[in-house]
C-alpha distance (Angstrom), angle and dihedral (degrees) to the residues before:
residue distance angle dihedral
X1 . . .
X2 3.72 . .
X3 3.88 131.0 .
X4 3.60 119.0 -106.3
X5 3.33 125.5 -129.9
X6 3.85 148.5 121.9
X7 4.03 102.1 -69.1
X8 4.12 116.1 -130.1
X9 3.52 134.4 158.4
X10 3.54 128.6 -111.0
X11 3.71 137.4 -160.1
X12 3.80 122.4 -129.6
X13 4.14 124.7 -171.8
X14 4.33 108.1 -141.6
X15 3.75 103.3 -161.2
X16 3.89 118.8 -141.5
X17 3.76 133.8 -174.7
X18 3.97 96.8 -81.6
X19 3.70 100.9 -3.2
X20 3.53 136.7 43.4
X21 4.35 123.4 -151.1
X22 3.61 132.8 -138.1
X23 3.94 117.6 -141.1
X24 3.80 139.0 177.4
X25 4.00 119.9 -126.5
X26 3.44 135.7 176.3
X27 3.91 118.7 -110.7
X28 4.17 129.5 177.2
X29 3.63 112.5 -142.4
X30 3.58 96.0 -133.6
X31 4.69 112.9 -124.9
X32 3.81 78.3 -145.3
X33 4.15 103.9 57.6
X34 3.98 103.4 2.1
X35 4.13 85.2 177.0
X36 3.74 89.7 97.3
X37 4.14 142.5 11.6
X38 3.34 114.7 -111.3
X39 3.80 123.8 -149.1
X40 4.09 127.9 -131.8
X41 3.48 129.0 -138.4
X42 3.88 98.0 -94.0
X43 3.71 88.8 54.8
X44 3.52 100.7 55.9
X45 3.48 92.1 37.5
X46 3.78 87.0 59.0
X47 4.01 83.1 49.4
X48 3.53 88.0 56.1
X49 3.91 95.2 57.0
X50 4.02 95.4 43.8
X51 4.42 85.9 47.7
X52 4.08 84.0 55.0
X53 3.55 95.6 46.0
X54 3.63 88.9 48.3
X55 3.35 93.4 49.7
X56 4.02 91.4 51.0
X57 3.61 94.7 52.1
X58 3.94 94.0 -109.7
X59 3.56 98.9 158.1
X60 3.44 105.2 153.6
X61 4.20 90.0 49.5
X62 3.74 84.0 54.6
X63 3.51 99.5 56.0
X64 3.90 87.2 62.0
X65 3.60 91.3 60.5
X66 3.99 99.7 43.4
X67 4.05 145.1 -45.5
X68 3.64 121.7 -31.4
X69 3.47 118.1 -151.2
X70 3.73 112.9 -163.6
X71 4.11 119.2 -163.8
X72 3.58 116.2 -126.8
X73 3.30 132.2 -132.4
X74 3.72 134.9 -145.6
C-alpha cells in the first residue's frame, strides 16, 4: 500500500568528484504531514544508481538523466 498524497516533483543535487548533477524525482506530499515531500522506493532507488555513477566518473551516462555541472578550474 502506497501513501497518498498530492504528487510533485522534486529536485535533488548528486555530488561527484569535480562536479555535482541536478536531477528530477518524483515526491508525494503526504495529506498526513504536508511540511515536506517524501520520496518512494523507486525514487531513491533511482538516486542510488545516479550516486554510483557519480561516484564512477560516468559523466556522459549522467547527462542522460539530468544537468551536469562540471567545476572549473583556473
Amino acid at each position: 500500500m502506497g501513501m497518498t498524497g498530492e504528487r510533485t516533483k522534486i529536485v535533488e543535487w548528486i555530488r561527484g568528484n569535480n562536479f555535482v548533477v541536478r536531477v528530477e524525482v518524483d515526491a508525494i506530499v503526504p495529506e498526513f504531514d504536508p511540511s515536506e515531500p517524501c520520496l518512494e522506493p523507486e525514487a531513491i532507488r533511482f538516486l542510488d544508481e545516479v550516486k554510483d555513477m557519480a561516484n564512477r566518473g560516468l559523466i556522459g551516462e549522467l547527462k542522460k538523466v539530468g544537468e551536469v555541472y562540471v567545476r572549473q578550474t583556473a
